[in-house]
Every structure is written in structure tokens, then in C-alpha cells.
N, C-alpha and C positions, 0 to 999 in steps of 0.2 A: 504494500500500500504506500500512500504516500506519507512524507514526512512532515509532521504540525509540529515546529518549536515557537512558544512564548516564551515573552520577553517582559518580566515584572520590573518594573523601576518606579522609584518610591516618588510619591505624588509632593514631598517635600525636602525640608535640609533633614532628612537622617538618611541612615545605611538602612539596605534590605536586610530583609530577616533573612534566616538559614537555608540556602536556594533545595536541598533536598527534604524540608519539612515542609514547606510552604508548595513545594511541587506535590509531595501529597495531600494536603489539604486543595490545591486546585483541581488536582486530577479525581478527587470523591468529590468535591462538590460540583465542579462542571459534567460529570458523567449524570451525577444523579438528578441536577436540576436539566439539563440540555440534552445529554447522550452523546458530548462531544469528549470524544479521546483525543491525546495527544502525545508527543514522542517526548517532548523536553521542557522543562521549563527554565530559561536561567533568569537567574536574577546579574541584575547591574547597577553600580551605583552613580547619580549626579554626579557630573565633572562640574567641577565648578571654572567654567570657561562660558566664554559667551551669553547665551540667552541666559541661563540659568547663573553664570555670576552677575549678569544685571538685577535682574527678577531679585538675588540676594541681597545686592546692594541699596535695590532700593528700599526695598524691605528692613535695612538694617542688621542684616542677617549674616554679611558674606564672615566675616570674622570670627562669629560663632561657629558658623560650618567647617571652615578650615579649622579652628582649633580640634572639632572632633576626628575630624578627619586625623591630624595629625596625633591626636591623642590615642587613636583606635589604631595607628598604624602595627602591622602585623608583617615581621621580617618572611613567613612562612610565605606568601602572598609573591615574593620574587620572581620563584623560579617558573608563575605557572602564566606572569605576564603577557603582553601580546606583542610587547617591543622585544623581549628577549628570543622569539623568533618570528615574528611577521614585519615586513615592512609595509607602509604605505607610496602608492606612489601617484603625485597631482598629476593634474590635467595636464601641466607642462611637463612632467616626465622628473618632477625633483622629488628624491627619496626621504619620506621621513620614517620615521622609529616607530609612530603609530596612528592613529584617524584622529587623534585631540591634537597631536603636534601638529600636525595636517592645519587642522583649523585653525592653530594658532600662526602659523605659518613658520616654524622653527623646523629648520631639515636636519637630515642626519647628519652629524659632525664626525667627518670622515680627516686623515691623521692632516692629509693636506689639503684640507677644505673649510678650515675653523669657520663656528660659528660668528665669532666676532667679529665677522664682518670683513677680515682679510681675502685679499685676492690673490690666488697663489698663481693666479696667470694659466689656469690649465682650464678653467672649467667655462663650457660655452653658455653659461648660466649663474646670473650674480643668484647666491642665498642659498647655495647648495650646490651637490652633485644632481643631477637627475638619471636615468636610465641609460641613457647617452654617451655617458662617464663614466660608466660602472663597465669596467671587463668580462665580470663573471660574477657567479654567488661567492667565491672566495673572497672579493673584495667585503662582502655584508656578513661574513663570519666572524664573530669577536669583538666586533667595534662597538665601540663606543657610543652610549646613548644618550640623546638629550634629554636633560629632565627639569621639571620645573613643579612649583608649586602645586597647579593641577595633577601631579603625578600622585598624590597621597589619595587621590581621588580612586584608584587602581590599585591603593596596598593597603587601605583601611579594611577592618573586622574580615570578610571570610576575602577579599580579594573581589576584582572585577574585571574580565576580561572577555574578549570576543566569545568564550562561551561559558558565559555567566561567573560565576564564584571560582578563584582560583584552590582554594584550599576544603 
């Protein structure tokens, strides 16, 4: 048959709940109130980027939410990332680490391509490498990842990654 995965993400500034208890309580309650089964449910948590750090800001909130964030960070959360093996790559063809760096527009900081802004004179592309400049998967092995504030957004309480909870 085919494959149904949800996607829960919390309607404010907290973390989701526990993405494999919460997948059973959806899966008994959508079967028995709908008859609708499903393959996955992950849960994800707000990045606080964009809409949703405005929406916080103006709210008064954004401060608060980072500190949990940060307070909730969780080292176990690491290894199960989406930057530590997926890249993103823009419409121009420049590589970043993940779909929030993406939006923030910060590329992957490759050994001769610094992010701060230097031009190493090699890349047909100011603000990064893009696909263009990249020889092989060798060059995206090992390197070095941009990280910023929004990243604790992805290592608070169970983890948040392209398929759902890292831990």
C-alpha cells in the first residue's frame, strides 16, 4: 500500500512531546474516530528563524524560547542530525548543511571557502560553494558545519530532524 507519514509540530514556543507515544495515541485515536491508518508519525520542533522568530518577537517570547531551547539541549541529539549527513542545495546550486541554513542563507563552510565573507578566488559564486565547485561526495565528507543559534532548535529534548525525533 501506500505510504501516510504525519508530521506533528507544536502549535506554540514548546518542544513536542515523545514522537513514539504521541504516534500511539494518534494512531488509536484517528483509526477509531476516522479509520484512517498511517505508516509514521514524527514529530518536529519550531526553528526559531523567520516567521516563527517574528510571530516570537513580537509576542515577547523569542528569549524565552531560546532559553529552553538551550536549556533542554540534549548532546545525545548529535549524531542523529540532518546536517551531519544530508546537504541542502539552493536554486543557485550553493550547498548548505541543512533547509534552516538554506533559509537563513549561511552555506556550507568549506576549508577554502570561509564563511566570513573571504574570496578565495576559486568559487564562481560569492557566499559559498555550490554544486558547480564541489568535485565529488569526498569533498562533503567530514566538513565542517555551520551553526548558529537556530541550531539548538534541532538538539533540544528528544532531537528534531528530517524524520522526526533524533533520539
Amino acid at each position: 500500500g501506500l505510504t501516510l507519514d504525519l508530521i506533528y509540530n507544536p502549535l506554540g514556543p514548546f518542544l513536542p512531546p515523545e514522537q513514539s507515544a504521541l504516534e500511539a495515541k494518534y494512531r488509536q485515536q484517528l483509526a477509531d474516530d476516522f479509520g484512517i491508518q498511517f505508516s509514521n508519525l514524527f514529530t518536529l520542533s519550531n526553528m526559531p528563524i523567520k516567521r516563527f522568530a517574528d510571530f516570537l518577537h513580537r509576542r515577547g517570547e523569542l528569549a524565552q524560547y531560546m532559553d529552553l531551547l538551550v536549556r533542554n539541549f540534549n548532546a545525545s541529539t548529535l549524531t542523529g542530525l540532518m546536517c551531519v549527513d544530508l546537504v541542502s542545495i539552493g536554486h543557485d546550486g550553493i550547498v548548505y548543511d541543512c533547509d534552516f541554513n538554506q533559509q537563513l542563507a549561511i552555506p556550507t563552510p568549506f576549508q577554502d571557502a570561509p564563511l566570513a565573507g573571504g574570496d578565495p578566488g576559486n568559487l564562481k559564486h560569492k557566499g559559498g560553494k555550490t554544486v558547480f565547485d564541489v568535485d565529488g561526495f569526498a569533498e562533503l565528507v567530514g566538513r565542517d558545519v555551520a551553526v548558529d543559534n537556530h541550531c539548538f532548535g534541532c538538539t533540544a529534548g528528544n532531537g528534531s530532524s528530517c524524520q522526526g525525533a533524533t533520539v
